[in-house]
N, C-alpha and C positions, 0 to 999 in steps of 0.2 A: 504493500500500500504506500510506502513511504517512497520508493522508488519510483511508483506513479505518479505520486504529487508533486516530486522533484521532477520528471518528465516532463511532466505539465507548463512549471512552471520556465524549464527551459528552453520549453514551445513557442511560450509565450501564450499558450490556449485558457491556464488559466487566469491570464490577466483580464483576460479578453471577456472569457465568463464573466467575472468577477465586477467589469465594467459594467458588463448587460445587466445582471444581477444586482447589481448596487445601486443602479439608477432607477432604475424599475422599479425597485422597493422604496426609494426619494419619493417617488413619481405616487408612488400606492398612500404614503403615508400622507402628504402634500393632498391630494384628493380625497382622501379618507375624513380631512378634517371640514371637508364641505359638506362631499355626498355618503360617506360612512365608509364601511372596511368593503366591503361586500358587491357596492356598485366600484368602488378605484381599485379594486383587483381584475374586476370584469373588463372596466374599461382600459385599463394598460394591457389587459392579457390581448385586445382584440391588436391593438396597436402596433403590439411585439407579432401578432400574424401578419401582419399589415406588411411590416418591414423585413420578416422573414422571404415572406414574395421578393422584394428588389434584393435579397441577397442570395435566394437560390439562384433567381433567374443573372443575375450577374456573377455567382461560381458558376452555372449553367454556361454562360458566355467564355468562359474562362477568364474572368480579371479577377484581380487580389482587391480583397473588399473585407472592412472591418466590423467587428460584430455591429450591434443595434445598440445606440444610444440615446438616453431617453432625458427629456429636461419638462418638469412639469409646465403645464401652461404653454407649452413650445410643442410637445410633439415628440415623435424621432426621428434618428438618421442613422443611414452608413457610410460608412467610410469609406468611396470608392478610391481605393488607391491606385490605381487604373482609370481612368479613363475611356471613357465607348472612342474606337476608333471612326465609328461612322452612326447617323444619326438613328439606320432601326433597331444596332443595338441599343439606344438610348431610349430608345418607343418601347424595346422593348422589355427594359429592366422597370421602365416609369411602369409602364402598363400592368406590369406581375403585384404590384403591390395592393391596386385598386381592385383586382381579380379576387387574391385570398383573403384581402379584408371584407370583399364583400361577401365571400363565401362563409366566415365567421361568424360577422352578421346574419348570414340567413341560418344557421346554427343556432344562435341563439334565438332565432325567430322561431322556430319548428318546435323550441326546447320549451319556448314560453309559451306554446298553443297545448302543448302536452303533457306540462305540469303546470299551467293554468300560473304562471309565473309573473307579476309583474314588473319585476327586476328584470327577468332573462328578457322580457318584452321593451324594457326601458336600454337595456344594452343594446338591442339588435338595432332600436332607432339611435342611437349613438353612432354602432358602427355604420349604418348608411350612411349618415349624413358626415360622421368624420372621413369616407370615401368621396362621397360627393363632391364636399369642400377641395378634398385633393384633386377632382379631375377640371378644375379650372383653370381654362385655358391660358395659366399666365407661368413663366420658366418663375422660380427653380420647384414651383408644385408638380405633383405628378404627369397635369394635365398639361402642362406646359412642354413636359418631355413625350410628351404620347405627338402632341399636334405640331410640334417641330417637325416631324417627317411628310408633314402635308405641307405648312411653310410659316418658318417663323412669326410672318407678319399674322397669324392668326392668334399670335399673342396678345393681340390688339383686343381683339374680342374681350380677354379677360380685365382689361383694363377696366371700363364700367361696371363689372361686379364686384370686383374689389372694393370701389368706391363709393358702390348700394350698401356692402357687406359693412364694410369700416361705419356710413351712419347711421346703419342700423343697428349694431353691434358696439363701437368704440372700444374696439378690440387692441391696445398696441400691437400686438403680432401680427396684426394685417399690414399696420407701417413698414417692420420689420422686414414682411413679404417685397414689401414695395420697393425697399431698399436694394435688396438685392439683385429684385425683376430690373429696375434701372436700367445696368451697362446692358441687359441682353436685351431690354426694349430697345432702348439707344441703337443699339448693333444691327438689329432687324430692321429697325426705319429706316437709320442712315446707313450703311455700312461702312468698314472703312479698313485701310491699308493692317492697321495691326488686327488681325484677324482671330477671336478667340478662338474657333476651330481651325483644323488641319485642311487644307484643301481638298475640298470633294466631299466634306465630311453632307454635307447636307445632300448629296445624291442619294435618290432612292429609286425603284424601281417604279413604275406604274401602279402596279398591282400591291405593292406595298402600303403605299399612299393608300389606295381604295381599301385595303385590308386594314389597316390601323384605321383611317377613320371612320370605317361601318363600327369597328369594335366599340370605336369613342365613343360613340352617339350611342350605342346598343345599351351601353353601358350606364351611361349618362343617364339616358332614359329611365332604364328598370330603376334606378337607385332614387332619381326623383320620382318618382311613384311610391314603391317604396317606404317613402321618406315622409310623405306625404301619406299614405295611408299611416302610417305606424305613429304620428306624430296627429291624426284625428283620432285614432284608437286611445292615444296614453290622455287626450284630451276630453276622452269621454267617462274615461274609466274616474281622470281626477273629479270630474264635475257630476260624475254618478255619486 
């Protein structure tokens, strides 16, 4: 055993754990003092599905990618220490995430119709809508990396919901988002000599294109449905 852990640790795997695990648990505790122990276990566990997606689907691609880390009120990420060389491995690491999260959600959907659950019912409209939120059309969201392969400038689109979301919400992390969306908006509109990607990175096939964005929209769709039903159910249930 002891030799294991020493393995581990000269892996570097269990630091790595040790990250995911320790923020995770920040992130449970941090939420727990809002929504209780039982909805911020739920709701990180979906998250950490979420982000599992863009880290299979990018060791799937074969790039070096660091576990899932988590900052409450912020969300998660990985650590791609690689970079996609061309833009539908980018669609397609963005796209894995919005897939399993929303696969989790409907898990907890099916879970909360069959043990008459209103928690597992209050996760599953959680995780739609923390999916949904991702697939908006603006870089560095996920929806930003899905609609890059159809063409930057459709980043554009997400600009007025961002700015619906932010007055409706008063969210700082939506600034945050914006901060970052910035230089790639900037680079999409105008373009210019210092080029963030590699030449060519933005070629995709035809068929590509029409394949990532039927997914987009498929997606898109079910989740605001969805999202929408599950959010008149939790609305009936409190006003019953």
């Amino acid at each position: 055993m002891i030799k294991l852990i020493l393995g581990l640790f000269a892996a570097g795997k269990f630091g790595k754990i040790a990250l995911t695990c320790g923020t995770m648990l920040l992130s449970m505790i941090t939420y727990s003092f809002i929504f209780g122990w039982a909805y911020a276990v739920g709701f990180v566990l979906l998250i950490l599905v979420h982000e599992l997606g863009h880290y299979g689907a990018a060791r799937q691609r074969g790039l070096n990618v660091g576990a899932p880390t988590f900052i409450p009120f912020v969300g998660a990420w990985i650590q791609l220490k690689e970079q996609p060389m061309n833009v539908e491995t980018e669609a397609y690491i963005g796209f894995a995430g919005p897939v399993t999260g929303t696969i989790g959600a409907m898990l907890c959907y099916y879970l909360a119709k069959w043990l008459g659950s209103d928690l597992l019912m209050a996760l599953a409209y959680a995780g739609c809508m923390l999916n949904l939120f991702n697939l908006i059309p603006i870089s560095p969201l996920d929806g930003g990396r899905i609609t890059a392969i159809i063409s930057p400038k459709v980043w554009l689109l997400g600009v007025p919901l961002l700015v619906a979301l932010f007055f409706y919400t008063h969210s700082p992390m939506l600034i945050l988002i914006a901060l970052l969306a910035y230089p790639q908006l900037k680079h999409a509109i105008w373009p210019d000599k210092n080029k963030i990607h590699p030449e060519g990175y933005y070629q995709a096939s035809f068929n590509d294109r029409i394949n990532y964005g039927v997914l987009y929209l498929g997606l898109v769709g079910f989740l605001s449905v969805m999202t929408y039903q599950l959010h008149t159910h939790l609305q009936g249930r409190v006003g019953g």
